[in-house]
C-alpha positions in Angstrom: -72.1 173.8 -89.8 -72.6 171.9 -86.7 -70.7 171.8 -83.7 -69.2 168.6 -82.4 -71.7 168.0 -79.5 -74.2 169.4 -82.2 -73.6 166.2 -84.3 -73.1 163.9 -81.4 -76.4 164.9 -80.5 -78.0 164.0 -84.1 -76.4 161.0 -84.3 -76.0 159.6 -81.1 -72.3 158.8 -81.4 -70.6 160.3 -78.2 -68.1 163.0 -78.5 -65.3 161.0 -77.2 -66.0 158.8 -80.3 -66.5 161.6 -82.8 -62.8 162.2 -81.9 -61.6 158.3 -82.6 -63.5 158.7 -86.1 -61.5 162.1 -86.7 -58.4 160.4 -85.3 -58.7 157.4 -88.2 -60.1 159.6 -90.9 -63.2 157.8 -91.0 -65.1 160.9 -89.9 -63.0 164.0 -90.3 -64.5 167.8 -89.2 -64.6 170.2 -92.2 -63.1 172.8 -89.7 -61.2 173.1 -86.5 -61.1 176.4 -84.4 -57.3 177.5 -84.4 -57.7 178.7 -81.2 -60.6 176.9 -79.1 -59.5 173.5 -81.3 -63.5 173.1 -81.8 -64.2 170.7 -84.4 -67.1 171.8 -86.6 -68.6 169.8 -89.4 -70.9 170.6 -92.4 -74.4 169.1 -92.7 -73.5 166.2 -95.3 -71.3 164.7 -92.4 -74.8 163.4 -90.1 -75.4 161.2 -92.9 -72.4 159.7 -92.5 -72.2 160.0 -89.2 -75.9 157.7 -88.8 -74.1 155.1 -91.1 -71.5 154.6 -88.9 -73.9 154.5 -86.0 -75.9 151.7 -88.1 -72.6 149.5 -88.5 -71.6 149.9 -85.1 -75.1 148.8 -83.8 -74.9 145.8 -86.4 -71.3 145.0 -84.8 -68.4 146.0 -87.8 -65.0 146.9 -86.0 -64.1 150.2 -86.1 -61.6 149.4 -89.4 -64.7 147.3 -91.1 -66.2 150.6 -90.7 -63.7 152.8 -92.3 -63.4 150.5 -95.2 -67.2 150.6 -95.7 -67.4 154.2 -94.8 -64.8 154.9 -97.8 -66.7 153.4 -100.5 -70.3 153.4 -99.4 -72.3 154.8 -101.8 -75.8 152.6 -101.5 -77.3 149.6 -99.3 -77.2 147.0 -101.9 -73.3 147.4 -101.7 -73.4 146.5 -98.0 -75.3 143.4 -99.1 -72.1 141.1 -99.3 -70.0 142.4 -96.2 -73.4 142.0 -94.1 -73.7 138.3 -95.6 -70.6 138.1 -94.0 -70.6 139.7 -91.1 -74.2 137.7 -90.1 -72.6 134.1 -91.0 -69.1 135.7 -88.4 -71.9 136.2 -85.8 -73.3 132.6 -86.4 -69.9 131.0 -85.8 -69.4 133.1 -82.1 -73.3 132.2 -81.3 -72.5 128.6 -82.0 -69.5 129.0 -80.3 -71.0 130.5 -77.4 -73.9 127.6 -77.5 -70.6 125.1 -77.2 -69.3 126.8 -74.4 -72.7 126.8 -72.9 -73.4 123.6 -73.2 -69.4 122.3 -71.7 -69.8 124.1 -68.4 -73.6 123.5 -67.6 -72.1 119.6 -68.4 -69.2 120.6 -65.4 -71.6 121.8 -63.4 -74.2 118.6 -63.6 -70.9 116.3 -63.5 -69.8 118.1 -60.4 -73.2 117.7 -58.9 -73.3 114.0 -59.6 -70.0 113.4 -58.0 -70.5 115.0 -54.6 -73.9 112.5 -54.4 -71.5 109.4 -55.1 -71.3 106.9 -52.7 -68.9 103.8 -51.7 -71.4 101.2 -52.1 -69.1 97.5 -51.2 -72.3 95.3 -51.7 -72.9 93.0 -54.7 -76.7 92.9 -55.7 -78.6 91.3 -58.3 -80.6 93.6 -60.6 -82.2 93.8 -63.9 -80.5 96.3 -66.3 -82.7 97.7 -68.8 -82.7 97.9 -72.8 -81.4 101.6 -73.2 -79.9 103.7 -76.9 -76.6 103.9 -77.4 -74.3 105.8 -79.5 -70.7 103.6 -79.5 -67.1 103.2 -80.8 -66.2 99.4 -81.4 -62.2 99.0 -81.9 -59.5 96.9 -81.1 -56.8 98.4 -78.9 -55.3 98.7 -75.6 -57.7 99.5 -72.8 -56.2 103.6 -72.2 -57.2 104.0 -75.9 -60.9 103.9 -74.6 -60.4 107.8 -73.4 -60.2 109.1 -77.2 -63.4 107.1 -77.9 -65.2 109.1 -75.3 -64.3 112.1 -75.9 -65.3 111.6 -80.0 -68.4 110.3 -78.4 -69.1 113.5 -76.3 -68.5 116.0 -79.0 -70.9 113.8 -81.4 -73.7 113.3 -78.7 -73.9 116.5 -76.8 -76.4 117.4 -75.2 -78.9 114.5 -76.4 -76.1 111.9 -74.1 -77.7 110.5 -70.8 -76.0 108.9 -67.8 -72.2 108.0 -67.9 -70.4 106.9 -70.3 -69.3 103.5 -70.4 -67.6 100.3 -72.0 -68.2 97.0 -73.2 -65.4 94.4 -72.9 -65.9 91.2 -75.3 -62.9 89.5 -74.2 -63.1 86.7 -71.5 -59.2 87.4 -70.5 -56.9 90.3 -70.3 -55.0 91.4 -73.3 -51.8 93.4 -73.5 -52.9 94.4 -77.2 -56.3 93.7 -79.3 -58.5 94.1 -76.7 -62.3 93.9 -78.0 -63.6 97.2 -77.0 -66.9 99.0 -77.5 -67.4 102.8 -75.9 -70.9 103.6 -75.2 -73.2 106.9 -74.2 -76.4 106.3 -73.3 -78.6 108.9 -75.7 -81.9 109.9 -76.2 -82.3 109.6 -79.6 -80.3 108.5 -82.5 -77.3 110.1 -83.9 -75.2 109.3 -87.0 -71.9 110.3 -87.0 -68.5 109.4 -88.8 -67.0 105.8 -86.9 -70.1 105.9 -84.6 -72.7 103.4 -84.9 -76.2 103.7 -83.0 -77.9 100.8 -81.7 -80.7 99.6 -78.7 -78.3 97.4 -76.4 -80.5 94.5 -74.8 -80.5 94.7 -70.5 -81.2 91.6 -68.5 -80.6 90.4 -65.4 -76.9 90.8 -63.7 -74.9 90.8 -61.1 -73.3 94.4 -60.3 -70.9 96.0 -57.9 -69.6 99.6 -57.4 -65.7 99.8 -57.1 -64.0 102.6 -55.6 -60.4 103.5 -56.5 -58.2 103.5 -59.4 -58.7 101.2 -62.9 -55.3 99.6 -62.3 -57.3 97.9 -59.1 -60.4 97.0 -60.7 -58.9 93.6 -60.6 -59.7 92.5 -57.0 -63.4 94.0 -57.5 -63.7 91.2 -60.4 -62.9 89.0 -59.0 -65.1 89.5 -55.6 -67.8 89.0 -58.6 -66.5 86.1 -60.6 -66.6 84.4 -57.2 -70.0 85.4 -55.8 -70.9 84.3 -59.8 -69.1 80.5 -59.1 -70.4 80.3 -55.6 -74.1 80.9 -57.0 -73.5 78.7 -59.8 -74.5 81.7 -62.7 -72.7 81.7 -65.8 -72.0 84.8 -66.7 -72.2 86.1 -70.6 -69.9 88.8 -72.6 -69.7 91.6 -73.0 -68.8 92.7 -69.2 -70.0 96.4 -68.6 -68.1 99.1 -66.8 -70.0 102.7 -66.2 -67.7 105.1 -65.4 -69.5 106.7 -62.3 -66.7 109.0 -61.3 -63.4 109.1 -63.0 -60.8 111.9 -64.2 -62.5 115.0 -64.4 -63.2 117.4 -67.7 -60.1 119.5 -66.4 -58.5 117.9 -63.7 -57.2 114.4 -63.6 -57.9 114.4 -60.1 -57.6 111.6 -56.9 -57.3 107.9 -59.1 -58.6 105.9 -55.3 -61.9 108.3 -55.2 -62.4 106.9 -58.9 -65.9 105.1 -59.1 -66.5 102.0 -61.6 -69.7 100.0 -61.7 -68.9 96.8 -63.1 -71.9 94.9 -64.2 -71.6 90.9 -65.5 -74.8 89.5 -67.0 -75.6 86.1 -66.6 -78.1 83.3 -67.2 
């Protein structure tokens, strides 16, 4: 027979474990020393004792391994609870990946924000043809958040830039507003309502707006005048890029909200 420490040697399962496995029956000593309370085992019991090693290295709780430990008899009845056990393992790594990818995304959106800038100046510039992923619905404007964030989870990590809308409408609407939510990707993805598409640039007028959406009005129309005054026409859709708005957790400070608004024109 072999002592405890004897078997924890063979095995490499530590005598403080030893004692859990004799505590659930999973492992239990042939004999226990009435009077020094020294477990001792017979020989058959390293066998079982390197299978539950193996499970525990392959990541079975410790009941997976008394259920398996009961019935064991060969591998190829493992093959099933391993199958199962390896897709379990999948799920947490994906999981784990997700998680990954959400706060490396906090981190870069964090990053971005700190080098944002107030930036009060209208400027003419030339937008270029980019990929988008997009939502197009007819709503009320709030109803744009639950686009973006079915845009995010569908684009993850291939999405570029910030997020932003298209606005077909040439007035304000209380209901049935023409919207289109767009992510900038870099390559194409097909997913449920979302369509993917090259959206043409062009030449446009833009402007950066700082505070929150309920004053966006007063920066459009600072560009609907600079647009009359230099006799463009402007064309739909309008853009707005959402350079700094409610953050992934926090809702945070609506006036250091940052909208570029961006009116195309011939």
């Amino acid at each position: 027979m072999l002592s405890i420490g004897e078997l924890s040697r063979v095995t490499s399962l530590t005598v403080k474990a030893l004692r859990l496995y004799h505590e659930k029956g999973i492992l239990v000593p042939h004999k226990i020393d009435r009077e020094s309370r020294y477990r001792y085992y017979r020989h058959n019991a390293v066998e079982t004792g390197l299978i539950i090693k193996r499970l525990k290295d392959m990541g079975f709780s410790l009941s997976e391994i008394g259920a398996i430990v009961k019935d064991y008899r060969e591998d190829g009845q493992l093959v099933d609870v391993v199958e199962r056990k390896l897709e379990e393992v999948n799920r947490t790594i994906r999981k784990y990946r997700d998680m990954e990818e959400n706060l490396a995304l906090f981190l870069k959106q964090a990053g971005e924000d700190e080098e944002l800038s107030r930036d009060i100046e209208i400027k003419r510039e030339i937008i270029p043809d980019c990929l988008i992923c997009s939502i197009r619905f007819k709503g009320q404007y709030h109803e744009v958040g639950s686009r973006f964030a079915a845009l995010a989870r569908a684009c993850g990590r291939h999405a570029v830039g910030k997020a932003f809308s298209l606005y077909y409408d040439g007035e304000y609407k209380e209901t049935g507003a023409h919207i289109e939510a767009c992510m900038e990707v870099k390559k194409r993805i097909e997913s449920g309502d979302m369509s993917c598409r090259e959206l043409k640039g062009g030449q446009a007028v833009t402007l950066v707006h700082k505070g929150s959406y309920q004053e966006l009005g007063r920066s459009y129309h600072r560009l609907y005048t600079y647009c009359r005054e230099q006799g463009l026409q402007t064309l739909l859709p309008h853009r707005e890029y959402y350079l700094k708005g409610p953050g992934m957790i926090f809702r945070g400070n609506p006036q250091k909200y940052i909208t570029r608004l961006v009116f195309f024109y011939t």
